[in-house]
PDB file of N, CA, C and O in Angstrom:
ATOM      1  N   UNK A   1      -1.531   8.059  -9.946  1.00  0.00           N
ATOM      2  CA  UNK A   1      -0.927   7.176 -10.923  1.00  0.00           C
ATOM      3  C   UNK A   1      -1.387   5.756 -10.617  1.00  0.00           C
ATOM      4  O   UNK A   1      -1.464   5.370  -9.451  1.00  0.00           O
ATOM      5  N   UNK A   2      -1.672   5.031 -11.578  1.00  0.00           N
ATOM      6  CA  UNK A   2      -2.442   3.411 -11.223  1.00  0.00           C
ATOM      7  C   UNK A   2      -1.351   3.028 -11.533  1.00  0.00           C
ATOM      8  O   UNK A   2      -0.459   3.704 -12.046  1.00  0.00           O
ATOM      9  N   UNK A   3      -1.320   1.568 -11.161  1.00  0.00           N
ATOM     10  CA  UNK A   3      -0.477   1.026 -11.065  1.00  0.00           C
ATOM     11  C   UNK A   3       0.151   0.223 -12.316  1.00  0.00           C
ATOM     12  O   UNK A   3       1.241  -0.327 -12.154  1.00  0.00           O
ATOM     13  N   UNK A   4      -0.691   0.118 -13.906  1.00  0.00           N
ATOM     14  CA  UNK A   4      -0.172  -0.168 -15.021  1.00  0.00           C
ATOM     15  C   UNK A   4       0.826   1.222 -15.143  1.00  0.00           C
ATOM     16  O   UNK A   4       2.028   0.987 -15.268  1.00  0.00           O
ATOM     17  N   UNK A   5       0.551   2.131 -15.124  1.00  0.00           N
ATOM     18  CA  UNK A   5       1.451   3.295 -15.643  1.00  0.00           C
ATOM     19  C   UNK A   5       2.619   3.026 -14.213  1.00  0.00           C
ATOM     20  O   UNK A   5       3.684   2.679 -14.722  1.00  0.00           O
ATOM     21  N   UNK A   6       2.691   3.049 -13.426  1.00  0.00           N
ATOM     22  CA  UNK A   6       3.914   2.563 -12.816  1.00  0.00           C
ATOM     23  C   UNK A   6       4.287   1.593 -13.137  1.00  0.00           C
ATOM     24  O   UNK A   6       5.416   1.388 -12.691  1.00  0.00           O
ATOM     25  N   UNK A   7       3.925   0.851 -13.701  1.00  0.00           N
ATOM     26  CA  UNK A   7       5.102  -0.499 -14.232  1.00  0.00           C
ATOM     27  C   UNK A   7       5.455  -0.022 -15.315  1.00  0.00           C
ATOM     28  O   UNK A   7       6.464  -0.478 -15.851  1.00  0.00           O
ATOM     29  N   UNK A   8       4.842   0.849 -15.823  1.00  0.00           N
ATOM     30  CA  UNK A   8       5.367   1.016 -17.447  1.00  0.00           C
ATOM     31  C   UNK A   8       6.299   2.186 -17.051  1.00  0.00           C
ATOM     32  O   UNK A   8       7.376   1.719 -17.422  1.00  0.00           O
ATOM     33  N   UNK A   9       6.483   2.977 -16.718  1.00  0.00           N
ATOM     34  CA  UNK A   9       7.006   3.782 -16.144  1.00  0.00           C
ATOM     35  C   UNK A   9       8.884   3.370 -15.557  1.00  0.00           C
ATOM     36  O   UNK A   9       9.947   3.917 -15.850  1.00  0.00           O
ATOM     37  N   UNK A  10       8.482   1.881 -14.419  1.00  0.00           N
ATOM     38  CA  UNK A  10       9.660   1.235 -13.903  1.00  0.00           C
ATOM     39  C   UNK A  10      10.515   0.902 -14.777  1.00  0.00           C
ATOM     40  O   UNK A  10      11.712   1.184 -14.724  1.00  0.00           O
ATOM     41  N   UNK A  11       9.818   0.113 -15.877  1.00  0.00           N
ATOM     42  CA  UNK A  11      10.082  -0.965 -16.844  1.00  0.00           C
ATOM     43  C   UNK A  11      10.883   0.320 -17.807  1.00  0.00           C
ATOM     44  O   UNK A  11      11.980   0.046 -18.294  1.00  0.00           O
ATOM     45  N   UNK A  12      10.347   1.548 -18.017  1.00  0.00           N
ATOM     46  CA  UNK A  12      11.601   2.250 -19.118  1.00  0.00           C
ATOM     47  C   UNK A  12      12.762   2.874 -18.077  1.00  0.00           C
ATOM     48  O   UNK A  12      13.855   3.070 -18.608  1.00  0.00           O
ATOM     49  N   UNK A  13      12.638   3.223 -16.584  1.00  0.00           N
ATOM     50  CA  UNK A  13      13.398   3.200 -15.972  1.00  0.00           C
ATOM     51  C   UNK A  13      14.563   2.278 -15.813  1.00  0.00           C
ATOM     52  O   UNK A  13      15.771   2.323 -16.048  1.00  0.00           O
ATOM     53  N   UNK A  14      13.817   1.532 -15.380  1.00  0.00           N
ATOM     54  CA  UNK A  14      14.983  -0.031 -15.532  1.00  0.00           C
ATOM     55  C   UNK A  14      15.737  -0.391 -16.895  1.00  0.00           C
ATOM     56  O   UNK A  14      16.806  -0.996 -16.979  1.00  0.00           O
ATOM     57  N   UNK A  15      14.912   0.136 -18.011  1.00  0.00           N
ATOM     58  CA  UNK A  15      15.594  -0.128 -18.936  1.00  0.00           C
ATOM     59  C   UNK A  15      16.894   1.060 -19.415  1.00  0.00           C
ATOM     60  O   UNK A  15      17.683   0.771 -20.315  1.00  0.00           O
ATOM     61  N   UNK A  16      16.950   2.198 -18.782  1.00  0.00           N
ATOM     62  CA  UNK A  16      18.156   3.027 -18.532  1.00  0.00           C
ATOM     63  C   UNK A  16      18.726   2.847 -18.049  1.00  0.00           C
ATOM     64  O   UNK A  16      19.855   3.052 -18.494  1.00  0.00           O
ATOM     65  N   UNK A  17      18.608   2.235 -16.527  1.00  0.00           N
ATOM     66  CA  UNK A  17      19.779   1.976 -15.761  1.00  0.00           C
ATOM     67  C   UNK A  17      20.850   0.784 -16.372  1.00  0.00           C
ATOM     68  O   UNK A  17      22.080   0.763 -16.334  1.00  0.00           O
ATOM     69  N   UNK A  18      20.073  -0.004 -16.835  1.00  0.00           N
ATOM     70  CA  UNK A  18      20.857  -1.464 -17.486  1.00  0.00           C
ATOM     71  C   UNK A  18      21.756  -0.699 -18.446  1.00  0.00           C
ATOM     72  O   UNK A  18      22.974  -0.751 -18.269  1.00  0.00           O
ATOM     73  N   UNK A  19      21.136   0.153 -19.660  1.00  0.00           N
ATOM     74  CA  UNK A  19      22.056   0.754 -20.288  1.00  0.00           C
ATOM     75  C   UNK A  19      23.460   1.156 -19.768  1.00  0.00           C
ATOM     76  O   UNK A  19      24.582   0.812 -20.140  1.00  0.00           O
ATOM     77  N   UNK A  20      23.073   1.930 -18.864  1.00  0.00           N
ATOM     78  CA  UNK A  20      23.905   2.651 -18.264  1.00  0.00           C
ATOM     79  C   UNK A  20      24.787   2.298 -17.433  1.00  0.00           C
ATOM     80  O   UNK A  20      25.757   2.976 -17.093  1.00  0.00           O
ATOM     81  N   UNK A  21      24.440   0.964 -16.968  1.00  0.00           N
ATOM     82  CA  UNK A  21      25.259   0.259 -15.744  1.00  0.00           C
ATOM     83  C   UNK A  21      25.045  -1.754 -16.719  1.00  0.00           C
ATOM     84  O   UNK A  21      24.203  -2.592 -16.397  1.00  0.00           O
ATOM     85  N   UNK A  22      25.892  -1.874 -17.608  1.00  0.00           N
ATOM     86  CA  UNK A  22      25.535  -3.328 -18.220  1.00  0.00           C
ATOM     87  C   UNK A  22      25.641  -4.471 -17.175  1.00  0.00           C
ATOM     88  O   UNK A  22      24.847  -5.404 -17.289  1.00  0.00           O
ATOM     89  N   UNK A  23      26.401  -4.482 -16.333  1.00  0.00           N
ATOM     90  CA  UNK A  23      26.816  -5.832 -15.578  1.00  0.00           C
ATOM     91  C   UNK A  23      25.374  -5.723 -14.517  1.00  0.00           C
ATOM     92  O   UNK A  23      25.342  -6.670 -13.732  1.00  0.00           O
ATOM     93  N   UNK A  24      24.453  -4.957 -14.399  1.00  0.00           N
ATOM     94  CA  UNK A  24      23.027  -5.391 -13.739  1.00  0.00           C
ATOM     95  C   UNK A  24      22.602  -5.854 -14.304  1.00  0.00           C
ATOM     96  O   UNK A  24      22.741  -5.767 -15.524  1.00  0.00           O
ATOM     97  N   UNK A  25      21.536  -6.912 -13.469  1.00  0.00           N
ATOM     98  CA  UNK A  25      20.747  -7.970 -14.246  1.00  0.00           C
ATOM     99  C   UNK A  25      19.018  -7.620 -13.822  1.00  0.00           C
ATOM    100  O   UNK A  25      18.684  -6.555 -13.303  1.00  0.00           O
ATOM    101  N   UNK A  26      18.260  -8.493 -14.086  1.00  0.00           N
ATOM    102  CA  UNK A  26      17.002  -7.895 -14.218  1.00  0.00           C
ATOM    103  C   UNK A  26      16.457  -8.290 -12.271  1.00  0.00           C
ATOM    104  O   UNK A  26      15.543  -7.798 -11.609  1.00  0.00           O
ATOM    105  N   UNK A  27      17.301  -9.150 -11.970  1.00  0.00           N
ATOM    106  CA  UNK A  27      17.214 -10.071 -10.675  1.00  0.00           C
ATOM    107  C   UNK A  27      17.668  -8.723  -9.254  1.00  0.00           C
ATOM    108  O   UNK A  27      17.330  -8.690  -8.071  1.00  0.00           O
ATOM    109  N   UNK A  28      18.750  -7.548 -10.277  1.00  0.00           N
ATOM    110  CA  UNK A  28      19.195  -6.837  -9.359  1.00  0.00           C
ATOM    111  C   UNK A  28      18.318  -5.759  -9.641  1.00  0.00           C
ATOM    112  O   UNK A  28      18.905  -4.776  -9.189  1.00  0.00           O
ATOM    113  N   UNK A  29      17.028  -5.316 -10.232  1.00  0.00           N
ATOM    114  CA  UNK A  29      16.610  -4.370 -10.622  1.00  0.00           C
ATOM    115  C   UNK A  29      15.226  -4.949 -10.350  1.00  0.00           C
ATOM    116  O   UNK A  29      14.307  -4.410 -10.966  1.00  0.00           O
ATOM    117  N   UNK A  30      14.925  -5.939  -9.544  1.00  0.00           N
ATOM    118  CA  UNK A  30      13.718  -6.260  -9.492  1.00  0.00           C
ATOM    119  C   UNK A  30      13.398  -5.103  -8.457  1.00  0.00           C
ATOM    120  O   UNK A  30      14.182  -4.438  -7.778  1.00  0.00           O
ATOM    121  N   UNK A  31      11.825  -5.052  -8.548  1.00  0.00           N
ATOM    122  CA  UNK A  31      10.995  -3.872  -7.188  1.00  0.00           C
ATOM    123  C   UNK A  31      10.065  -4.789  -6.540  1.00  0.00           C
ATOM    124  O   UNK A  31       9.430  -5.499  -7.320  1.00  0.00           O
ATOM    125  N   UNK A  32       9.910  -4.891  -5.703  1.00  0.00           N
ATOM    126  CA  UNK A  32       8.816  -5.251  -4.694  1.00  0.00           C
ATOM    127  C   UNK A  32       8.893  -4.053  -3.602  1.00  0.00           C
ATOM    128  O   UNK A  32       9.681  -3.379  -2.938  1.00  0.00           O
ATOM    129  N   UNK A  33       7.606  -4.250  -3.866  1.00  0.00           N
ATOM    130  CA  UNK A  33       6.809  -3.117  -2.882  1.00  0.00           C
ATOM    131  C   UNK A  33       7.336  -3.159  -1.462  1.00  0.00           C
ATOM    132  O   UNK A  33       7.924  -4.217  -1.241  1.00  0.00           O
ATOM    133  N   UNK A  34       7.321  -2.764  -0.974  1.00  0.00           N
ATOM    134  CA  UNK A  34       8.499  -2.148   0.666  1.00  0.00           C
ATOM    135  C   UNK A  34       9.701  -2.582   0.122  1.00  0.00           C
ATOM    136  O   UNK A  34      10.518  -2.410   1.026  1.00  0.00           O
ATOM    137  N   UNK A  35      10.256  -3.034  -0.817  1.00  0.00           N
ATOM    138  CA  UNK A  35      11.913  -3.799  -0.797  1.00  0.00           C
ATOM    139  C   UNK A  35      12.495  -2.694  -1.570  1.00  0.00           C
ATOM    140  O   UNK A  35      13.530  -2.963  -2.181  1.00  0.00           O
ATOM    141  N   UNK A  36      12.031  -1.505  -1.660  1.00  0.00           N
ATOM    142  CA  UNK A  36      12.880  -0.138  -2.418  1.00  0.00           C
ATOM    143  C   UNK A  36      14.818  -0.102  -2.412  1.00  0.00           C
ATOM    144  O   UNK A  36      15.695  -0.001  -3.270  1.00  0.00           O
ATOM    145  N   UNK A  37      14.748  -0.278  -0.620  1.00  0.00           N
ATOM    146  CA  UNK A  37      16.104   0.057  -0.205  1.00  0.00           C
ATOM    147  C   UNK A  37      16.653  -1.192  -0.665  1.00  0.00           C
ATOM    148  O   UNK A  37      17.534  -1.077  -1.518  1.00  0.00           O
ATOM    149  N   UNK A  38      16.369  -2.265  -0.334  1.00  0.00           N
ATOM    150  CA  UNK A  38      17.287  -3.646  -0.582  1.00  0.00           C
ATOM    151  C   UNK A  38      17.866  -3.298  -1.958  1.00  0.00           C
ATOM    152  O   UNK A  38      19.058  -3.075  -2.170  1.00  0.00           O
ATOM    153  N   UNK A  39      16.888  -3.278  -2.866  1.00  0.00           N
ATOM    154  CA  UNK A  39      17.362  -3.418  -4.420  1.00  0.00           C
ATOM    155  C   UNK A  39      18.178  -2.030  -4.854  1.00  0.00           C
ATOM    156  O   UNK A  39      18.969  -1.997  -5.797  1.00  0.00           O
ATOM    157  N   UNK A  40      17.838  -0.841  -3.973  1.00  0.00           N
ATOM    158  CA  UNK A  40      19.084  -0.033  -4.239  1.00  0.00           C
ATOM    159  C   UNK A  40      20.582  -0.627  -3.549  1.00  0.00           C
ATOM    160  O   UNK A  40      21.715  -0.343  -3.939  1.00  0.00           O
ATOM    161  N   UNK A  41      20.239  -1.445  -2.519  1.00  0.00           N
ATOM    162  CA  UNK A  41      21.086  -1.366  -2.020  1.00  0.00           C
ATOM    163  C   UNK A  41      22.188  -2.355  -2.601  1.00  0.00           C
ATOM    164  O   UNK A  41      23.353  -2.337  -2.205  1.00  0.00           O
ATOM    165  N   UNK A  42      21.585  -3.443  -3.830  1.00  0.00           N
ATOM    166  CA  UNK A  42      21.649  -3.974  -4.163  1.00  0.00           C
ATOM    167  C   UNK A  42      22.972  -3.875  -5.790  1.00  0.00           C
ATOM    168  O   UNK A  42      23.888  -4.515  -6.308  1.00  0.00           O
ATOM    169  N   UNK A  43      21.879  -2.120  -6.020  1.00  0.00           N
ATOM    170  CA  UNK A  43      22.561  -1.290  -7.022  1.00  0.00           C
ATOM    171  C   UNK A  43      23.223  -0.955  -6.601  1.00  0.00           C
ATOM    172  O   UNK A  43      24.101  -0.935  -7.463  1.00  0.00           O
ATOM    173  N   UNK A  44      23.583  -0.608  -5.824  1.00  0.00           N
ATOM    174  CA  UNK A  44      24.474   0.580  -5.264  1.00  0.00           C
ATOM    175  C   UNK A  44      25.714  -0.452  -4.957  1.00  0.00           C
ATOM    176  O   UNK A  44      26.824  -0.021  -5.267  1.00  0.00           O
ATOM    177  N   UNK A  45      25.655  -1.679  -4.421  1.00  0.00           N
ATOM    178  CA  UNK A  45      26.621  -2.530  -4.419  1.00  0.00           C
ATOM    179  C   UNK A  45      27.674  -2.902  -5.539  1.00  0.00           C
ATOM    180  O   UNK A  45      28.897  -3.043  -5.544  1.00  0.00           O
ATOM    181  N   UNK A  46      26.738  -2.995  -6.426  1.00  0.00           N
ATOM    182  CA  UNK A  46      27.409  -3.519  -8.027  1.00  0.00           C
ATOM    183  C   UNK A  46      27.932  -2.816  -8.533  1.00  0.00           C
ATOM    184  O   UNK A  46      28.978  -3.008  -9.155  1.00  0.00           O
ATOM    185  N   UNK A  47      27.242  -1.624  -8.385  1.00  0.00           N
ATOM    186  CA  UNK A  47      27.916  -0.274  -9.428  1.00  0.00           C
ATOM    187  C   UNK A  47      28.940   0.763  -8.838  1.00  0.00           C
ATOM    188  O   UNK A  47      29.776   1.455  -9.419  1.00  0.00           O
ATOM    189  N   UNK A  48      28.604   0.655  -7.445  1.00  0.00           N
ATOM    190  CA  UNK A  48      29.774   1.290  -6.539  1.00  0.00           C
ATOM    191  C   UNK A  48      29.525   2.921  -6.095  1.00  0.00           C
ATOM    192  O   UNK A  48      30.138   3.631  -5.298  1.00  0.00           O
ATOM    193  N   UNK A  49      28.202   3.227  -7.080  1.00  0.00           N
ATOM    194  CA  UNK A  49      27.412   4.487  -7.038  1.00  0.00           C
ATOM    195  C   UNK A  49      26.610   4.750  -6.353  1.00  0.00           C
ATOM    196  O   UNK A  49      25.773   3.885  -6.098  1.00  0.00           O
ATOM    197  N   UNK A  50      26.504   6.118  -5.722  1.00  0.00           N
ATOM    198  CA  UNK A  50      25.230   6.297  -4.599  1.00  0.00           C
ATOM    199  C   UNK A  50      23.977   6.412  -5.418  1.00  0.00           C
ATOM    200  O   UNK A  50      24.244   6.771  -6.565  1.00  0.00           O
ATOM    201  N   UNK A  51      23.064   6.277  -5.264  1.00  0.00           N
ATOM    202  CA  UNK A  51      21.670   6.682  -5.422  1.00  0.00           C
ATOM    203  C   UNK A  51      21.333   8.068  -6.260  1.00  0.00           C
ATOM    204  O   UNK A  51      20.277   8.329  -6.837  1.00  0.00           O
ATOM    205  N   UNK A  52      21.727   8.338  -6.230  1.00  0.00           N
ATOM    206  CA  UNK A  52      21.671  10.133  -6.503  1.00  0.00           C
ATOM    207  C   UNK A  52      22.800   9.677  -7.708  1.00  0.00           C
ATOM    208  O   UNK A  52      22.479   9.541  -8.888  1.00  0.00           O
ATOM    209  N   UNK A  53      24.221   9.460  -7.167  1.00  0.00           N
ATOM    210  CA  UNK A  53      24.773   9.496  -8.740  1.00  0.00           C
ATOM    211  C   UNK A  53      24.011   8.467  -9.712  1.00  0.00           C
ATOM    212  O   UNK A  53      23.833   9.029 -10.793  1.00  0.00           O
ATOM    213  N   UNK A  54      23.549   7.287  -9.710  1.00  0.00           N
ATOM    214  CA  UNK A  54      22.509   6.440 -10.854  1.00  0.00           C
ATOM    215  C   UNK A  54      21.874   7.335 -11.254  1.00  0.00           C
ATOM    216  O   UNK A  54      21.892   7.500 -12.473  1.00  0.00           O
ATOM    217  N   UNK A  55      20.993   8.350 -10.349  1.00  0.00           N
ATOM    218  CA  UNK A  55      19.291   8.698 -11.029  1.00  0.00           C
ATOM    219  C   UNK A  55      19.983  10.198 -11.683  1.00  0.00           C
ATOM    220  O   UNK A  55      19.346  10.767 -12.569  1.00  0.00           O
ATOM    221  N   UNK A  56      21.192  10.742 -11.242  1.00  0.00           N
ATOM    222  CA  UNK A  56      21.839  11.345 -12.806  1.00  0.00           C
ATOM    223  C   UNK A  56      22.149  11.102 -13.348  1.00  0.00           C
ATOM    224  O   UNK A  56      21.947  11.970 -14.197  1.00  0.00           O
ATOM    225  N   UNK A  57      23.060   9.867 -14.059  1.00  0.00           N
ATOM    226  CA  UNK A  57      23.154   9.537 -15.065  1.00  0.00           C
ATOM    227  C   UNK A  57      22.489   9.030 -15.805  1.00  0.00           C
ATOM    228  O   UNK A  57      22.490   8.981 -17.035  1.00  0.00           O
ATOM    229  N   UNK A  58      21.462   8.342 -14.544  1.00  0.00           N
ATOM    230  CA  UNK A  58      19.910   7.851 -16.150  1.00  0.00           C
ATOM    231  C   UNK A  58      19.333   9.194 -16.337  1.00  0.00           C
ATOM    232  O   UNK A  58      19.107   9.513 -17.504  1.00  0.00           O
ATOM    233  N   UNK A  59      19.133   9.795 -15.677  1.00  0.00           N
ATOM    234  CA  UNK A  59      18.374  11.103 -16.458  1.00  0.00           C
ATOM    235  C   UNK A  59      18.976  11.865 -17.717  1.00  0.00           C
ATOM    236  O   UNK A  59      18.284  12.530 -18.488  1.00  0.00           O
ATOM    237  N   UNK A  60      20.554  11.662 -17.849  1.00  0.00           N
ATOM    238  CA  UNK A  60      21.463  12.431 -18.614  1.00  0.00           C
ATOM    239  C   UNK A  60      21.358  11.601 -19.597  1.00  0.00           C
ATOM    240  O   UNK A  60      21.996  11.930 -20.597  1.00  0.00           O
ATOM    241  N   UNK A  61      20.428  10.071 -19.694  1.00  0.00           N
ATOM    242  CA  UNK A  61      20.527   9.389 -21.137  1.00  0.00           C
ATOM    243  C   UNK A  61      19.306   9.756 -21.876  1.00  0.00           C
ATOM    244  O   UNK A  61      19.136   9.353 -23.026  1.00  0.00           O
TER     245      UNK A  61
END
């Protein structure tokens, strides 16, 4: 996978989770490369959800 199709890829990702979780902002959904955990950890703060519960409910949208 190159790396345009991973942003395009992130970018409709990210755009489920926001759905799904409104009070995230784009600042808490940013990715940088090694910073994976921070910005979950980041999610996971706000929303009060583990990891696993987010990436089912975006999948269920």
């Amino acid at each position: 996978m190159n790396e345009t199709t991973l942003e395009g890829t992130w970018d409709k990702l990210k755009g489920k989770i926001k759905q799904a979780y409104g009070d995230l902002t784009d600042d808490d959904l940013t990715y940088a490369e090694g910073k994976e955990d921070e910005m979950w950890g980041r999610v996971q703060q706000k929303t009060g959800h583990t990891k696993d519960e987010i990436n089912k409910r975006v999948a269920d949208l």
